[in-house]
N, CA, C and O atoms as CSV, one atom per row, in Angstrom:
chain,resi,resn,atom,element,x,y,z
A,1,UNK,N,N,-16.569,6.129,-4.465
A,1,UNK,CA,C,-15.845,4.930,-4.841
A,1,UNK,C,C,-16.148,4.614,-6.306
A,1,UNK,O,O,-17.323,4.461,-6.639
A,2,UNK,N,N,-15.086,4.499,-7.272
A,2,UNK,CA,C,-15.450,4.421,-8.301
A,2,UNK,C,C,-14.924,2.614,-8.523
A,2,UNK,O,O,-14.252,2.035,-7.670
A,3,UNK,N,N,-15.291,2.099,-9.536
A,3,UNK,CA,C,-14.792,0.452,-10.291
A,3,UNK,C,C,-14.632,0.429,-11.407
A,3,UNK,O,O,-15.399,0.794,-12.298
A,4,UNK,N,N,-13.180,-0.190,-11.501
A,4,UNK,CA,C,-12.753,-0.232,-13.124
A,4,UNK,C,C,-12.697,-2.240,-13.353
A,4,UNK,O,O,-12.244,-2.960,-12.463
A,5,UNK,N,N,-13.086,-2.634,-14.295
A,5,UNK,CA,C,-13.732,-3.924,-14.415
A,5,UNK,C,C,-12.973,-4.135,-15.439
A,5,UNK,O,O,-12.091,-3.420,-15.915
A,6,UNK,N,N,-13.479,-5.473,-15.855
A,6,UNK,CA,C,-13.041,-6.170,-17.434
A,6,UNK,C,C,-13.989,-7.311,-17.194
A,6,UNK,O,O,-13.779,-8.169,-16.336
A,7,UNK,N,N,-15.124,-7.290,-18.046
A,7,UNK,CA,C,-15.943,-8.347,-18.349
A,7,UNK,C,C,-15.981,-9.549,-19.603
A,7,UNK,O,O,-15.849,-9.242,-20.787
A,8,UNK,N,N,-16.155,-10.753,-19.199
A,8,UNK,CA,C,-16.000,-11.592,-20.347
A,8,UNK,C,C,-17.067,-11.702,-21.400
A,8,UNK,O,O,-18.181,-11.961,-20.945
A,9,UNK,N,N,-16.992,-11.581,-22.546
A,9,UNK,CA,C,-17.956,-11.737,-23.513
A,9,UNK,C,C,-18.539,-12.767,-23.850
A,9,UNK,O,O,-18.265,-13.537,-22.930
A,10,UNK,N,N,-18.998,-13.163,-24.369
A,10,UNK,CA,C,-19.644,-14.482,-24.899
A,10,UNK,C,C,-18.959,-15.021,-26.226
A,10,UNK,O,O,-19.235,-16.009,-26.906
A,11,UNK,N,N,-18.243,-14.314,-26.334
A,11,UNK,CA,C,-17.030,-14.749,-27.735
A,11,UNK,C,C,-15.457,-15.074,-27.184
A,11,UNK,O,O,-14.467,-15.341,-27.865
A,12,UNK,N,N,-15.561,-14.974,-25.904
A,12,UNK,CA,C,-14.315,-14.480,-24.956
A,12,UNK,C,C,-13.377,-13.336,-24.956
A,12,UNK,O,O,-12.208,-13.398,-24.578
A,13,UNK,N,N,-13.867,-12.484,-25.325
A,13,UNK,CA,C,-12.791,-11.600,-25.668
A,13,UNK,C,C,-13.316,-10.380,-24.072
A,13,UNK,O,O,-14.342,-10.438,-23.394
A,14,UNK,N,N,-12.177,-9.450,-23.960
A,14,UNK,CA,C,-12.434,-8.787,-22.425
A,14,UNK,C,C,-12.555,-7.546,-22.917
A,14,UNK,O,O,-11.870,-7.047,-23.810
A,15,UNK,N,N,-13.843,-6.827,-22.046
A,15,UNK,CA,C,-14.250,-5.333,-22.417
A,15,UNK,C,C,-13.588,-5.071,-21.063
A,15,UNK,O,O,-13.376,-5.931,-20.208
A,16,UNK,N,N,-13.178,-3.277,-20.947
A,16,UNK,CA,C,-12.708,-2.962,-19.666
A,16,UNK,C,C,-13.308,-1.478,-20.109
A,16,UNK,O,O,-13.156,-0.882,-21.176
A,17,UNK,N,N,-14.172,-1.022,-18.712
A,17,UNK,CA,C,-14.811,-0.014,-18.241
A,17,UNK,C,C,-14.461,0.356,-16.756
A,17,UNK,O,O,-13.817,-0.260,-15.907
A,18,UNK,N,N,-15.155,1.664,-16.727
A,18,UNK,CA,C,-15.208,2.570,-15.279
A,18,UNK,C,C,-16.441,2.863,-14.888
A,18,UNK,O,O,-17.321,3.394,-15.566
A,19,UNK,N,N,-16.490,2.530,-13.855
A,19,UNK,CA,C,-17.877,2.889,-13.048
A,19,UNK,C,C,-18.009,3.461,-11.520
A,19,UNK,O,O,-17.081,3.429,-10.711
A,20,UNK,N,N,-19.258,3.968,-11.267
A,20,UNK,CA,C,-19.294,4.425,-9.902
A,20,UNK,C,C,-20.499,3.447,-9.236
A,20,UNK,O,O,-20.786,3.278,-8.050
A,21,UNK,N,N,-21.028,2.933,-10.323
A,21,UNK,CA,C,-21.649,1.850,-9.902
A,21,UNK,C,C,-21.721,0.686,-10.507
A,21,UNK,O,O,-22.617,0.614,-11.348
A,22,UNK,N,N,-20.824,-0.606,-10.299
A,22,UNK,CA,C,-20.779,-1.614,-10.849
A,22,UNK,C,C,-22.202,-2.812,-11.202
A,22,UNK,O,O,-22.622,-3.182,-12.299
A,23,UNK,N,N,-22.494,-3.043,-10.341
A,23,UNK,CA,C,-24.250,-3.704,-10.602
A,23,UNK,C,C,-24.887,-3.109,-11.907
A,23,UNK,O,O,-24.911,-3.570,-13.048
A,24,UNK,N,N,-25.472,-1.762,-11.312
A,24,UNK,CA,C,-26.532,-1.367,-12.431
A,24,UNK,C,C,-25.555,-1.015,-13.739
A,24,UNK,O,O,-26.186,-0.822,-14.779
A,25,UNK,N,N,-23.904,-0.890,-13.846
A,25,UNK,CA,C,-23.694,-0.656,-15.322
A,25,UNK,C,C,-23.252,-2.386,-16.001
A,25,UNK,O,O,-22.626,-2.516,-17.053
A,26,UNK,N,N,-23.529,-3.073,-15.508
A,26,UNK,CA,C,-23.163,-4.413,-15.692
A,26,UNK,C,C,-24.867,-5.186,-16.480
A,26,UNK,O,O,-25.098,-5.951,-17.416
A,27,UNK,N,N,-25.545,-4.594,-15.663
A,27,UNK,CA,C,-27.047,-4.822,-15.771
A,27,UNK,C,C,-27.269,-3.598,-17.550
A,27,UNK,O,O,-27.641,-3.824,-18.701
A,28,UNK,N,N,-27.002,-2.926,-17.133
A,28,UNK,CA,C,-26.977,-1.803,-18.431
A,28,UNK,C,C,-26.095,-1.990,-19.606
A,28,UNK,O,O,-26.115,-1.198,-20.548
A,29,UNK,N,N,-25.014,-3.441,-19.546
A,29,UNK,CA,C,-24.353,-3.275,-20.534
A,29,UNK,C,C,-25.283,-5.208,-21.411
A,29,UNK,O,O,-25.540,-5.440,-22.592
A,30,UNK,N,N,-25.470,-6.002,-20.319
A,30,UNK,CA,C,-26.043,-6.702,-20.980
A,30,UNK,C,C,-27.513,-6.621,-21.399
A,30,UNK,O,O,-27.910,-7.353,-22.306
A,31,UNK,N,N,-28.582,-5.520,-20.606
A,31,UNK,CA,C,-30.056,-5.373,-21.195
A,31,UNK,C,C,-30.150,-4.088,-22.086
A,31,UNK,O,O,-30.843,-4.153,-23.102
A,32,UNK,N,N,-29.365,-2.686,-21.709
A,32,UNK,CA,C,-29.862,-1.605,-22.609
A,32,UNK,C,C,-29.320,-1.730,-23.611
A,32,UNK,O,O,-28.148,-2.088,-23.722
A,33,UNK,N,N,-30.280,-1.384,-24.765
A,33,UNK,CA,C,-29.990,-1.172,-26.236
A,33,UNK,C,C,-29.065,0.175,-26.322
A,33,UNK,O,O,-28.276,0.269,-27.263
A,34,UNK,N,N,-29.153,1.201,-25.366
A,34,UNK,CA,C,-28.877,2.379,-25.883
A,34,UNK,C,C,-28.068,3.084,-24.921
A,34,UNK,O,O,-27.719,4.225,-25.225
A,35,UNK,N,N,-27.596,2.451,-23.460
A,35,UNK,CA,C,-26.478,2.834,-22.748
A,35,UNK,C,C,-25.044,1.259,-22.785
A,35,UNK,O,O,-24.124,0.978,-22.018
A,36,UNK,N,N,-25.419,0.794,-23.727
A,36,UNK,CA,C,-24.123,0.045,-23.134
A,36,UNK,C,C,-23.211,-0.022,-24.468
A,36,UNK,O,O,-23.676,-0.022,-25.608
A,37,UNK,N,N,-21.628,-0.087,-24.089
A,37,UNK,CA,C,-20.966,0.209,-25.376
A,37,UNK,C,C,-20.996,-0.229,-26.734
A,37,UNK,O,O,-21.694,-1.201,-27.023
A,38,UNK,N,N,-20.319,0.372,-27.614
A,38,UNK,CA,C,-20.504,-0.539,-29.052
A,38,UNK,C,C,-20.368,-2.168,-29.405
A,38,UNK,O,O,-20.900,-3.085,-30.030
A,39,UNK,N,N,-18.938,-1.735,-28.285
A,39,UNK,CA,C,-17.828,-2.804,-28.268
A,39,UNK,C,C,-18.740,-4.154,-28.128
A,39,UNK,O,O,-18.770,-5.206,-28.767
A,40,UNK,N,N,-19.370,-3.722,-27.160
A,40,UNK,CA,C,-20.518,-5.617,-26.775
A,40,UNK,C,C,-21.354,-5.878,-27.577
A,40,UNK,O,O,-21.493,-7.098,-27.669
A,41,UNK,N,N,-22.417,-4.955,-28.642
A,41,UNK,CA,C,-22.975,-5.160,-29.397
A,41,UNK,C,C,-23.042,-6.685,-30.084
A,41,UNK,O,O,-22.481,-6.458,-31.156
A,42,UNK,N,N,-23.332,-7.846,-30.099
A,42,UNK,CA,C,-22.608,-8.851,-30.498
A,42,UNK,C,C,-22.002,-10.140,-29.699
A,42,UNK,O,O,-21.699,-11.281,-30.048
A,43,UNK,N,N,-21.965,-9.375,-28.377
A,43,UNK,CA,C,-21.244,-10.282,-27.627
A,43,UNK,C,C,-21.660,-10.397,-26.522
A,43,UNK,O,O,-20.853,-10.941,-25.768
A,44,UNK,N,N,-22.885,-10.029,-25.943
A,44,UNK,CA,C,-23.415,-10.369,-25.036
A,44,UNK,C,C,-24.295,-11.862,-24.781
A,44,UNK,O,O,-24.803,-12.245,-25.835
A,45,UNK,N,N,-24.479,-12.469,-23.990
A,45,UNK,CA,C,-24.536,-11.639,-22.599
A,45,UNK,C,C,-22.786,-11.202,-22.128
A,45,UNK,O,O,-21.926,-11.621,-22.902
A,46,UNK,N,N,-22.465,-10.653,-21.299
A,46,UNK,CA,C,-21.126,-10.328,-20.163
A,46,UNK,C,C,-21.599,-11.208,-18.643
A,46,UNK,O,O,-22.641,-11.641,-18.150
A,47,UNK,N,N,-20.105,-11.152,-18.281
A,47,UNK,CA,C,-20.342,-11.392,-16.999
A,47,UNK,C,C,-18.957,-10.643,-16.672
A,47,UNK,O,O,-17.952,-10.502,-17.369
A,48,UNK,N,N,-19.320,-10.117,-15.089
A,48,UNK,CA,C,-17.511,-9.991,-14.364
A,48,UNK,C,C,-16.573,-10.640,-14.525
A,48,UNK,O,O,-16.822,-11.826,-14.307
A,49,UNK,N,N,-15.266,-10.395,-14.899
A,49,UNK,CA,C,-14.207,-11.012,-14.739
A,49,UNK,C,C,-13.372,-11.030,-13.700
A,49,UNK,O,O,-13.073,-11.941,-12.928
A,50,UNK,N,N,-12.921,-9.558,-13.791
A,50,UNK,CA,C,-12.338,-8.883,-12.616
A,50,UNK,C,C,-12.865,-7.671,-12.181
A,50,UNK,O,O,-13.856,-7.182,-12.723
A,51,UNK,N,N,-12.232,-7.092,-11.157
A,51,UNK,CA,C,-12.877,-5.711,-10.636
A,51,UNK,C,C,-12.090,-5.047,-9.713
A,51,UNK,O,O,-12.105,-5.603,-8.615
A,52,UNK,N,N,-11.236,-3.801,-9.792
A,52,UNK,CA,C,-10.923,-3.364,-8.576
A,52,UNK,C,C,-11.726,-1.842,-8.555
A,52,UNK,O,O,-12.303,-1.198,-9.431
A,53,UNK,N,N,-11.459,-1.609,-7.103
A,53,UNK,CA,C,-11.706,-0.165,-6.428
A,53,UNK,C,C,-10.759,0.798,-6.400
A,53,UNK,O,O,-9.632,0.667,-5.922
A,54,UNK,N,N,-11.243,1.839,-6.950
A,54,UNK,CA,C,-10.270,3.302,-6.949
A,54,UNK,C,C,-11.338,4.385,-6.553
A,54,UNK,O,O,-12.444,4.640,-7.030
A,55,UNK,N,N,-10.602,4.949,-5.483
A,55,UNK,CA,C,-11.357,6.123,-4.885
A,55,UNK,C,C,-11.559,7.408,-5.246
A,55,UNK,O,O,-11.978,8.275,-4.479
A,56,UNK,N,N,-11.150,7.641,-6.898
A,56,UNK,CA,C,-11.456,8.983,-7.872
A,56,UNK,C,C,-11.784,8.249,-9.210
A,56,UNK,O,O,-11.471,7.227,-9.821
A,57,UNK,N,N,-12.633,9.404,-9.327
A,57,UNK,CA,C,-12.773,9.663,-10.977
A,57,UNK,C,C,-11.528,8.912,-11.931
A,57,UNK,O,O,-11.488,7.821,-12.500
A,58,UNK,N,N,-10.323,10.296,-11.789
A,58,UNK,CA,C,-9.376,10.468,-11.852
A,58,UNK,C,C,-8.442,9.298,-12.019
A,58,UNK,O,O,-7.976,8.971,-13.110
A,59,UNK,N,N,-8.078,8.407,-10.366
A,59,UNK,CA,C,-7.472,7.110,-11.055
A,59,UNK,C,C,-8.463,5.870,-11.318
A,59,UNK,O,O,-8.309,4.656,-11.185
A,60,UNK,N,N,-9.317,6.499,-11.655
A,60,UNK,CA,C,-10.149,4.875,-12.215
A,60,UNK,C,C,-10.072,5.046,-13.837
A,60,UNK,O,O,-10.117,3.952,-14.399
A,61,UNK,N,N,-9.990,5.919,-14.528
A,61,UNK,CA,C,-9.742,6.560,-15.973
A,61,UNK,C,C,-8.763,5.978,-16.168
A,61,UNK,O,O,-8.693,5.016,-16.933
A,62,UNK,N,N,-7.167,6.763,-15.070
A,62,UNK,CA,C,-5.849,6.255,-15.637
A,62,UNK,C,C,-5.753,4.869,-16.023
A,62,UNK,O,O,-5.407,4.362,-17.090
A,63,UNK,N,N,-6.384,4.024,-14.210
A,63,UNK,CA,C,-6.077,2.395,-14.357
A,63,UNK,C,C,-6.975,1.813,-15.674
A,63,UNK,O,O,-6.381,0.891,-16.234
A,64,UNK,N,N,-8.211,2.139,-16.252
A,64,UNK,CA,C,-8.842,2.255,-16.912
A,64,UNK,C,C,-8.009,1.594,-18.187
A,64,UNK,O,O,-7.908,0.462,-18.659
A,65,UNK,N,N,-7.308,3.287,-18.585
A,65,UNK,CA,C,-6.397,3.628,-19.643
A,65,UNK,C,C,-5.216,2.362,-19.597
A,65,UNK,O,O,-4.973,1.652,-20.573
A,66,UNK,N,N,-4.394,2.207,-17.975
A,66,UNK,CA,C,-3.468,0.821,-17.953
A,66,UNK,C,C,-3.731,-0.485,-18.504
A,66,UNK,O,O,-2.915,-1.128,-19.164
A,67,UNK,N,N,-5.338,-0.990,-18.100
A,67,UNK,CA,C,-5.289,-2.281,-18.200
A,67,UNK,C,C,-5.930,-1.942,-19.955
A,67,UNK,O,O,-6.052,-3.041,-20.495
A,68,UNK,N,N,-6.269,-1.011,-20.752
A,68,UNK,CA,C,-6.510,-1.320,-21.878
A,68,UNK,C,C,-5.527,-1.196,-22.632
A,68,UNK,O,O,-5.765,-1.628,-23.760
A,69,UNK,N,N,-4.465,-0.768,-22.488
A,69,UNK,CA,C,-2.820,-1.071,-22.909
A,69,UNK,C,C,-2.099,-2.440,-22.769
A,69,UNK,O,O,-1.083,-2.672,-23.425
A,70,UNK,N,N,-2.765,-3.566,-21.698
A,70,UNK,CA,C,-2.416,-4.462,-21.713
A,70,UNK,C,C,-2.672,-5.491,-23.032
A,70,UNK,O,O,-3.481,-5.422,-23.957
A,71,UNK,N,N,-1.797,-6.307,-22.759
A,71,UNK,CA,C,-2.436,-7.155,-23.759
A,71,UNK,C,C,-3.144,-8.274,-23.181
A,71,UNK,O,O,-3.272,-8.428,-21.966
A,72,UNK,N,N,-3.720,-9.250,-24.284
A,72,UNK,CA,C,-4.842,-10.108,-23.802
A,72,UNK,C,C,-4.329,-10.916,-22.731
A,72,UNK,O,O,-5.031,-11.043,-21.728
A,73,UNK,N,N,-2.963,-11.606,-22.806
A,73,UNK,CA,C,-2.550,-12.591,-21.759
A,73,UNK,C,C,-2.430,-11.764,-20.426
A,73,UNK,O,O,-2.760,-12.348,-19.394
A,74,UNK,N,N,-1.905,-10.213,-20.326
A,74,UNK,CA,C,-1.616,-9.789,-19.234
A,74,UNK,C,C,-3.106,-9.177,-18.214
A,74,UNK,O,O,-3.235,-8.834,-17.038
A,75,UNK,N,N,-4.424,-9.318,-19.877
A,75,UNK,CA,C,-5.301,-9.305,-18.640
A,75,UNK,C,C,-5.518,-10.522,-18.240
A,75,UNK,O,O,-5.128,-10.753,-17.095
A,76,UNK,N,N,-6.022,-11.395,-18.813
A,76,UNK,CA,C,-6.337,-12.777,-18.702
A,76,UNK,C,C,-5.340,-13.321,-17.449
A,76,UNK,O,O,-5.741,-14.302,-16.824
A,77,UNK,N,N,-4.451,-12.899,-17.186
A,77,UNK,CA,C,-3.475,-13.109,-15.717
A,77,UNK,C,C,-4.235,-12.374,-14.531
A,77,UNK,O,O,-4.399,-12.815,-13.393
A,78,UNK,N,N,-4.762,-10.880,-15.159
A,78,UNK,CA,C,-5.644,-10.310,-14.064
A,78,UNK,C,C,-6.783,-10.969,-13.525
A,78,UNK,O,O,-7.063,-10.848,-12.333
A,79,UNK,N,N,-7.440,-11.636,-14.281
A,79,UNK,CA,C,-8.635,-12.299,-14.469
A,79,UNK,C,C,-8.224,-13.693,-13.553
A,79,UNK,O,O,-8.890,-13.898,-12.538
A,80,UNK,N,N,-7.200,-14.586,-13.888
A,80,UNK,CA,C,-6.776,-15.327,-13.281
A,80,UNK,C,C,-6.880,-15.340,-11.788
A,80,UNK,O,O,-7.603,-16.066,-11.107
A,81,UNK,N,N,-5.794,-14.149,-11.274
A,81,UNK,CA,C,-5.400,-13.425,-10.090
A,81,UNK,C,C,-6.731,-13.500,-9.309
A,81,UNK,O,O,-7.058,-14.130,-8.304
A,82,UNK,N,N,-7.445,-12.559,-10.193
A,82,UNK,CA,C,-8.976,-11.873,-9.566
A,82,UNK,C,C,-9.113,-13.325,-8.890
A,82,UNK,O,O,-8.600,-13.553,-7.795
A,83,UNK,N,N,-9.842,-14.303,-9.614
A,83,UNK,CA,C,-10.456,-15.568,-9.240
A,83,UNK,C,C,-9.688,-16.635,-8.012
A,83,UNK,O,O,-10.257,-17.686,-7.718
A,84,UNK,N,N,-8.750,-16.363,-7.542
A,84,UNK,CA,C,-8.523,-17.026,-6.825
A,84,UNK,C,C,-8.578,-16.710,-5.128
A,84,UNK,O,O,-8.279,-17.594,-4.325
């Protein structure tokens, strides 16, 4: 089971990643110096925004690749969605 996410920053702006394990890379993007992306450098702490489940590698990359083509309002609708 893999998870493709979008976490909120502390500046508000949304990071979106893939994982096979959501906890410990969530834990790894706000404490490690040296596994978590560039992108947060700056903007931590994170928290979850949203999160779904995809059962490959494969489409957790694509959806991955989808929601970072979105733009900010159409995630921020995801984010919305998620929360209710």
């Amino acid at each position: 089971m893999y998870f493709v996410y979008l976490l909120r920053c502390k500046d508000n702006s949304l990071y979106c990643g893939q994982t096979n394990n959501l906890e410990n890379r969530i834990e790894e993007h706000n404490f490690s110096k040296t596994k978590s992306a560039k992108y947060l450098r700056g903007r931590k702490p994170v928290i979850l925004a949203y999160v779904e489940k995809v059962k490959t590698l494969s489409k957790a990359l694509k959806r991955e690749l989808e929601i970072k083509k979105l733009t900010k309002i159409k995630k921020e609708e995801l984010v919305y969605r998620f929360k209710k």
